[in-house]
N, C-alpha and C positions, 0 to 999 in steps of 0.2 A: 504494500500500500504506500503510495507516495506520500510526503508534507512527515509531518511528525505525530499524527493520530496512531500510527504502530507502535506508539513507545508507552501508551495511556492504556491499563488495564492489567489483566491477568494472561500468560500464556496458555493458549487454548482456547479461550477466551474471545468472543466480538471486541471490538475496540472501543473502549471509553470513550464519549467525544469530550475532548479538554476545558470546555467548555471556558475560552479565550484566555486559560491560566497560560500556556506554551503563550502562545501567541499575541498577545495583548498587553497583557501583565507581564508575563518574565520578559521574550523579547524585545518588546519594544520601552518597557521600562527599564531595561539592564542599557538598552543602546543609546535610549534620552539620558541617561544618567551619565554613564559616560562619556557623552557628548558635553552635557552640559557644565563634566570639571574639568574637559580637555579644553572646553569654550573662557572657560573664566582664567584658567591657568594662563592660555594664550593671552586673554586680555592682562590679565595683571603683568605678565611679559612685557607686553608691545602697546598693550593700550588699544587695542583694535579689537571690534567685537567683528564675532563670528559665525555663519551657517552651521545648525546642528542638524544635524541628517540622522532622523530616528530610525532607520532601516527594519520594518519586522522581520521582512523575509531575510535579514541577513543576520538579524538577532536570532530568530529561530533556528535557524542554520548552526550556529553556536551554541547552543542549548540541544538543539538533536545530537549533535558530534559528542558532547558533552555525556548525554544519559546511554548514545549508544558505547560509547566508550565503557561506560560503569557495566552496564548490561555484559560485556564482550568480556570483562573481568572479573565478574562477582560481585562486583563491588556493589 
């Protein structure tokens, strides 16, 4: 199953739908956040404000790598 709904549930199991936890709240709040001290850290440097690029599909992206990493270890 494509996206990150394979990684939500029990194996054997139908898929949990994540219900915008993956997607909403972790990624795209991990990638605002990070954005937003890379943003200030820049400004307090240079004095110049900056584009924050909340990217989901690239937060989720990092978050899937992440649980299928754990998964592929036991962890």
């Amino acid at each position: 199953m494509p996206g990150t709904r394979h990684t939500c549930g029990s194996a054997g199991d139908k898929s949990t739908p994540p219900v915008n936890l993956v997607r909403d709240f972790g990624a795209g709040g991990m990638m605002m956040a990070f954005g937003m001290v890379a943003a200030l850290l820049a400004a307090k440097r240079g004095g110049e404000g900056q584009v924050i690029d909340g990217a989901v599909t690239d937060g989720a992206a990092l978050l899937t790598g992440m649980i299928c990493g754990f998964r592929a270890t036991d962890g």
